[in-house]
N, C-alpha and C positions, 0 to 999 in steps of 0.2 A: 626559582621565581619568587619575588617580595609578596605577590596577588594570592592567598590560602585557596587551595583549589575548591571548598565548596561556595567559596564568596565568587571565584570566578566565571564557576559553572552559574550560578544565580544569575549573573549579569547578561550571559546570553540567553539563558531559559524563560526570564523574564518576558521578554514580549511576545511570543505565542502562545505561554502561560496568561495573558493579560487578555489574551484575544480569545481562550475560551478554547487552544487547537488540543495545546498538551498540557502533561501536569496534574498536581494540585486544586482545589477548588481554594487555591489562597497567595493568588499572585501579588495582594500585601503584605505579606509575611516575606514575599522574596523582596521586592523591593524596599522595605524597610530593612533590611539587612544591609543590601548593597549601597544604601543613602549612608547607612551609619558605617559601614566600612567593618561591617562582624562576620564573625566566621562560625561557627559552634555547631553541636547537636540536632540544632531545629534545622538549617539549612540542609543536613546529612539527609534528616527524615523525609525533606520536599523533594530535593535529589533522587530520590529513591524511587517515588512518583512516576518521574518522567519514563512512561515504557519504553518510548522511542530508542531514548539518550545513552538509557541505563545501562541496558546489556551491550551497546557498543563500549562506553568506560569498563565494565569489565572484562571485554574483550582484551582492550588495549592491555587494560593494568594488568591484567594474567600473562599475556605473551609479551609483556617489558619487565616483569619480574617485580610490579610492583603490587604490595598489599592490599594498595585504598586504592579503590575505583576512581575515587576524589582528591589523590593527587595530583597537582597543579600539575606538573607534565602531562600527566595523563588526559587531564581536562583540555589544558591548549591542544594537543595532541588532537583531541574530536571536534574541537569549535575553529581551532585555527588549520592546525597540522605543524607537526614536527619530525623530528627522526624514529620518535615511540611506531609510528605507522606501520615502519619499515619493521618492525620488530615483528607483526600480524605475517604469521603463516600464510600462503592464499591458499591452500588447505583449508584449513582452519577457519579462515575467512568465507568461505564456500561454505562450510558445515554450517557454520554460524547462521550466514542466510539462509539454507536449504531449512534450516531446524523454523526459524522466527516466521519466514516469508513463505509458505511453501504456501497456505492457503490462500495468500496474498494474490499470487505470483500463477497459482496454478499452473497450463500450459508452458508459461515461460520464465519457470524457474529454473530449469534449465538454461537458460541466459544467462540469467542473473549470477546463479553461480559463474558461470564464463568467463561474466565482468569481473568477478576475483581473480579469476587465475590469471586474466591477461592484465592486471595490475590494479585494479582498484582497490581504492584504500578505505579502513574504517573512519570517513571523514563525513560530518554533516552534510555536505554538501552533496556527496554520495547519494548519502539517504534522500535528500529532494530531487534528485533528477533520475535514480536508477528508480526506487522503491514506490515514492510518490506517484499517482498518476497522471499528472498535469503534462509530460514530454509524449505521452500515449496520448493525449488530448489534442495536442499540438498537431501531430502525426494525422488525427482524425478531421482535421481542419477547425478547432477548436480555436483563437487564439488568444484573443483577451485578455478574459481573466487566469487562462493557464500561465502566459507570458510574466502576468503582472506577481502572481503569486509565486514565481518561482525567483525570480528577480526580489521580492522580497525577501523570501524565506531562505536565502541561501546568504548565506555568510559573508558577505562583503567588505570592503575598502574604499576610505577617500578622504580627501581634504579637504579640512576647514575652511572653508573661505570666512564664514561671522559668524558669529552667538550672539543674539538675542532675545530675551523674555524665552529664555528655554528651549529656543528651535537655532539649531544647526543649518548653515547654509553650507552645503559639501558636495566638492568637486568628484565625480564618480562615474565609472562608464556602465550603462544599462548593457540589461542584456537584449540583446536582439533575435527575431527568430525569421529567416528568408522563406520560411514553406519547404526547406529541407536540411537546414542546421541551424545550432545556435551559435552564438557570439558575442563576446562584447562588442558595445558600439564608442561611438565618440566621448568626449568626457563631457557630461551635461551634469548642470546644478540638483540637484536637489536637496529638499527639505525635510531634516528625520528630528525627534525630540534628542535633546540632551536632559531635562529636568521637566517637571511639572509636580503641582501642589502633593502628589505622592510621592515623588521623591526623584532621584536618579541613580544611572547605571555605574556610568565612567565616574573618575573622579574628574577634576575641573577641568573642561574643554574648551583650548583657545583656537584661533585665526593660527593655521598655519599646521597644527597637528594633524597628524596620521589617523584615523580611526578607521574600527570595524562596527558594522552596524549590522541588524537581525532584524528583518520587520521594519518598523520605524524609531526603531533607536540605535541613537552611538549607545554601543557595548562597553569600548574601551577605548585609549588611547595606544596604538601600535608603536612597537622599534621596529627600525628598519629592519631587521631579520625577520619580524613575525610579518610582515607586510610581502617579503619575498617568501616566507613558506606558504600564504596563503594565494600568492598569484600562484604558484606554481601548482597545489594541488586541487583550483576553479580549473587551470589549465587543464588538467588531466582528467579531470571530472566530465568539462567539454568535450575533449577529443575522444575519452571514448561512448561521448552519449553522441556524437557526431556519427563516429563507425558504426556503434547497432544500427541508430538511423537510415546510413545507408544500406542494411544490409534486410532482406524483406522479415527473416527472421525477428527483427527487431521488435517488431508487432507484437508480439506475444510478453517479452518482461517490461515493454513500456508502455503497453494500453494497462 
């Protein structure tokens, strides 16, 4: 990958770093970095920060054989997904959660584990629909702001349609929730930043480009392969927060 993995992990850490969720008390320090296109030391040190992020990259990069947590595979690998996934034991991936989540999760960490063995991956999007409690909120008859929150925080895809004064006009399908699954819906517009007076994430975003977006910003500019590794592993994310759901058990790893 041309993208230095701690410059890449920055560009999506950035916006719930900005919002105050995770991280750092210095989400100008990331975004100054990602405007100038640098990679270095200080970005390593902010990285490290994220408690959420962190021990899933070392996850990854122990069971792919790689050194740095902050190698650019590694990194797509958790914000986007790739083949490093597949490399996660579901052992492994079970202990993982059992060790981080157990007081989280209480009751139903035994679920949660579950969700590893029956295929889930160390994938951010993971973490906001299994770990998060917004899908248990759902469940409770919550809908709102659980819907709205998780539809942002969850790693997404869509098309340029215009840039203007810093706001992205892009083609994207929400998430939907019926009162007993989720789904994408239709393809509707919306508006997420590409730049503002502190800086920006992507490099230059046109009419017509692929992106991923976290929150309210484009992240980046997608190839068509990062765009099909990321349908596929919303896909699988969905379908098996669909299964708990249906099943009463479910109760317990998603409240």
């Amino acid at each position: 990958m041309s993208v230095p993995g701690p410059l890449l992990f920055a560009r999506y850490a950035y916006p719930p770093n900005a919002l105050g969720y995770c991280g750092p008390d210095d989400a100008q320090a990331l975004i100054g970095h990602t405007s100038a296109g640098e990679s270095g030391p200080d970005l390593v040190v902010l990285a490290r920060q994220f408690a959420g992020a962190w021990p899933y990259l070392q996850l990854i990069a122990a069971s792919a054989g790689r050194a740095d947590p902050l190698d650019a595979a590694v990194v797509e690998a958790y914000w986007l997904g790739n083949r490093l996934l597949s490399t996660v034991d579901p052992s492994v991936f079970a202990a993982h959660l059992a060790d981080r989540f157990e007081a989280r999760a209480g009751r139903g960490l035994s679920d949660l584990t579950t969700l590893a063995h029956l295929g889930a991956v160390a994938h951010h999007n993971f973490h906001v629909f299994a770990v998060y409690p917004w899908v248990g909120m759902l469940r409770a008859g919550t809908t709102s702001e659980p819907l709205r929150v998780l539809d942002a925080c969850r790693v997404r895809w869509g098309r340029v349609r215009a840039v203007a004064a810093g706001i992205a006009e892009v083609s994207s399908q929400p998430l939907l929730w019926n009162g007993f699954s989720l789904q994408l819906g239709p393809v509707r517009a919306e508006h997420v930043l590409c730049a503002t007076d502190h800086g920006r994430l992507a490099p230059t975003v046109r009419p017509g480009d692929v992106v991923s977006m976290h929150w309210d910003w484009v992240c980046d500019v997608l190839t068509a392969v990062q765009v099909d590794r990321l349908r596929a592993v919303t896909a699988n994310t969905l379908r098996m927060t669909n299964e708990a759901l249906s099943r009463p058990v479910a109760a317990a790893v998603l409240d």
